[in-house]
Phi, psi and omega in degrees: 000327174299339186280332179302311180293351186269298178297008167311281198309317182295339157304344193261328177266322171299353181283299220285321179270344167298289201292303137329255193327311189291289172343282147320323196257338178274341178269039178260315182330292211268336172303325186275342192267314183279010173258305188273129144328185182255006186282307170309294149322313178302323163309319182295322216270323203272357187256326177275011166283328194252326178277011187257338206260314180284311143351291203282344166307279178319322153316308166043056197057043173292327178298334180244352173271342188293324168274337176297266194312001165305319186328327204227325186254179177280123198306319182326274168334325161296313199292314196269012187258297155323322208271341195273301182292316192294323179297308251264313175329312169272007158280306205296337162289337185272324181290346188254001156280008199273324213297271202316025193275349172288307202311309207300288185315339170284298208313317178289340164090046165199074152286350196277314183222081179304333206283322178324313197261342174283307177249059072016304216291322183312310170303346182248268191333337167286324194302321180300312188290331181263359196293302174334290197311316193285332183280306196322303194285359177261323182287316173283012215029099158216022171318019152282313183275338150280322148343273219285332169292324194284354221242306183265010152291325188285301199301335190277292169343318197244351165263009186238357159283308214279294179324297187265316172320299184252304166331275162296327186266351159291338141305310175279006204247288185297005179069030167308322197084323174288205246250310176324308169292304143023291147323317167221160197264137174266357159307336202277312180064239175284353154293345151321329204275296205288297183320321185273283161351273201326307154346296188291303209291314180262012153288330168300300152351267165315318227257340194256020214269341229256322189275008182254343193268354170270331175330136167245158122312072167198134193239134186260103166342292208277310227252324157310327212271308156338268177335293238284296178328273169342297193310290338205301188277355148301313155321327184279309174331310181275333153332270140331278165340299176270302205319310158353289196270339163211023174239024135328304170305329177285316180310293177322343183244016117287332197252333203305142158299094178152198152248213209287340153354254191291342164292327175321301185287353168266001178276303192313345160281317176284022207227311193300305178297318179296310189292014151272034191231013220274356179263350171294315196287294184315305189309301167318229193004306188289331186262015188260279209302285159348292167342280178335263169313021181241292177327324180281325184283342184272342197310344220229336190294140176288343156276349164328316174298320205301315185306342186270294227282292192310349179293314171310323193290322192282319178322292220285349149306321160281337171288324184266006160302304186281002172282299172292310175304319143347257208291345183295315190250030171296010188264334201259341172308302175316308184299006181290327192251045170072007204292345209282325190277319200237061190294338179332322196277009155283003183270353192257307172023276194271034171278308202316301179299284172008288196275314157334296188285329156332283200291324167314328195274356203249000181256348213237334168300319168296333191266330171309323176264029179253001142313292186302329164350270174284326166255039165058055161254021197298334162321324145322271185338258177004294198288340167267012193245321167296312175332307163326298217288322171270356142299305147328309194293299193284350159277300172329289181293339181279302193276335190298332185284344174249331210227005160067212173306004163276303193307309155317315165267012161261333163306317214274340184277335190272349196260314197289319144339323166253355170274321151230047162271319184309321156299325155311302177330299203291329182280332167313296165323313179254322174210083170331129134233170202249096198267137151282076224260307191298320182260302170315315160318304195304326164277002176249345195252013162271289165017270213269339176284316189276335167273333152342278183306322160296345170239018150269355199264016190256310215265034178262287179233081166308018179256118206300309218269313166281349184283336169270353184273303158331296187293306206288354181266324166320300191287299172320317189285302189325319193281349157271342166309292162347322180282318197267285165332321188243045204281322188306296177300332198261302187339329185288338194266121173286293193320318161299318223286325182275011166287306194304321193286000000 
């Protein structure tokens, strides 16, 4: 139970700086909605789409062969092996994405602002440049100081948003004429968004210079040769991934019925409704970061499955806390997307439970793949993320011409749904664990009962206040069933034990 309380804790800070930022950064959505149409948004959402898509190219895993192989090399050597290949690689993908950049922007519908997708590129190269130093400080436990970097990269983000968005350009609006209005280009428009990001990204940088001043620029051949293998089916994994995670947003603005209008405004609804799921996704990531490297250090203790499976247990009770708080409350969730100006993104609504459990199955795949991990399997990996990934294409392209932005979120619930089960199969096999498969089922389909029974007792009693009353006796129970079933196990967590006694 101390190594579970040790990723706890460290999770509680990658939470802080993940779940805090990511927050903050979810409370621009009614800022950006109450500005923006939802046509406009929609732009927005697909350019950070394509720098979530450009990431996992730059990267190409690097971030997880970097903790596999500290195991066996000297950390030093990885880091300047890694750090060596990840620089030399983004300059040369930025020079070779620089030429094609008008052909990408007609294809993307935003030929008007090509300068949009140049810095994109930028941002994911800086970014790219920070993954390595940030595995250092995860690989050292130090998660204060990735904290304290990530929470004041974001604060600068959303205040140089805020700043030119709302100030100046709120200023520019009314013809005042002072030094505010001044200050903004209405050319610039929603690049005010990407501008500020960039900002951040090299203020993120600078701030890591303290984890660079040990880098040599050199790489150990044999220990590259090694990487090259490892990495190599990570890459297709991430890939695979994102098109999972974003290439809806492109199907839409290609496949959609109508014009290119209204395909805009329906990635934008749907760009709006997916971050209400944002508390499953922050809760995933914060718990990424920390997992990972804890998973590899445990690889050797002869109690690791057990220690995996109940780590699985604490997840999937928490996706379905966050699940419920979600879908429970969704009268009061909604209003986060601007609706009182852009009542439209209410047409997206009943996606939301959908794409919520989706994401629950795609947090229980992450914690499921850390088999092929450890046993230098990743090539498995690869092949069930392509499998995915050609379920998301063919649900999409088949269903977006009839059922539009529904369609997209019942692809993203069957591609994360069959990925993982295909990885529990697969993983049973080659490195058994003993997953409560039979009791995690039973909690995630209690879930999913209960948000049922809350929306026939909604359409009974249409009163917010008892539908919320409700919700909140609903959340309450489950987490004391849920209590009384795991009274052994939780009893073990202190900030719990003396609730449970």
């Amino acid at each position: 139970m101390s190594n579970i309380k040790k990723l706890a804790g460290q999770t509680i800070w990658y939470g802080m700086s993940s779940i805090f930022g990511r927050f903050l950064n979810y409370l621009l959505t009614p800022v950006l909605t109450l500005i923006y149409g939802s046509s406009q948004y929609g732009d927005i959402s697909i350019l950070f789409a394509l720098a979530a898509f450009l990431n996992i190219i730059f990267t190409y895993g690097m971030e997880t062969a970097y903790f596999r192989f500290n195991k066996d090399n000297p950390e030093q050597t990885v880091f300047n092996t890694g750090q060596t290949l990840l620089l030399s690689t983004t300059l040369l993908f930025t020079a070779l994405l620089w030429l094609p950049l008008p052909e990408i922007s007609r294809w993307m519908k935003m030929e008007d602002h090509p300068e949009y997708l140049s810095w994109v590129l930028w941002i994911v190269a800086l970014d790219t440049i920070a993954v390595l130093p940030f595995s250092r400080l995860r690989y050292e436990g130090r998660p204060i100081r990735f904290a304290t970097i990530k929470i004041l990269s974001i604060f600068l983000n959303i205040g140089l948003v805020l700043f030119f968005l709302v100030l100046c350009k709120g200023e520019y609006d009314k013809g005042s004429g002072n030094i505010w209005s001044v200050l903004y280009d209405p050319q610039i428009d929603i690049g005010y968004v990407f501008l500020a990001n960039l900002a951040a990204s090299a203020f993120t940088v600078l701030m890591l210079s303290r984890e660079f001043f040990g880098f040599r620029p050199r790489i150990d051949w044999p220990l590259l040769r090694n990487i090259a293998i490892y990495s190599a089916p990570l890459l297709i994994v991430g890939f695979g991934g994102m098109i999972n995670e974003t290439i809806d947003r492109f199907m839409i603005v290609n496949h959609f019925t109508g014009t290119v209008e209204q395909a805009k405004s329906a990635n934008g609804i749907y760009s709006a409704n997916y971050k209400l799921a944002v508390l499953i996704v922050l809760f995933i990531q914060a718990f990424r970061m920390g997992a990972e490297p804890f998973f590899f250090r445990q690889a050797s203790d002869p109690n690791a499955p057990k220690t995996y499976a109940r780590i699985m247990k604490f997840f999937v009770i928490t996706c379905c806390v966050c699940f419920l708080a979600v879908t429970l409350f969704l009268d009061i969730w909604k209003h986060f997307m601007g609706i009182r100006n852009h009542p439209e993104y209410l047409q997206g609504l009943m996606i939301v439970p959908v794409l919520m459990l989706a994401k629950i199955f795609l947090g229980v795949y992450y914690n499921l793949s850390i088999w092929y991990k450890l046993t230098n399997k990743t090539l498995t990996g690869a092949y069930i993320t392509i499998a995915g990934a050609l379920i998301t294409i063919l649900v999409n392209y088949i269903f977006i011409p009839v059922a539009g932005f529904i369609a997209c979120a019942w692809a993203t619930f069957f591609c994360y749904g069959f990925m993982m089960v295909a990885s529990y199969r697969l993983g049973q096999k080659h490195f058994r664990i003993p997953y409560a498969w039979k009791k995690l089922t039973a909690y995630v389909v209690i879930s999913v009962l209960l948000f049922l029974v809350h929306q026939l007792f909604r359409s009974y009693a249409p009163n917010l206040w008892w539908t919320h009353a409700f919700a909140v006796f609903e959340l309450l129970a489950f987490m004391v069933f849920v209590g009384k079933i795991e009274k052994r196990e939780l009893a073990g967590i202190p900030l719990l034990s003396k609730l449970i006694r």
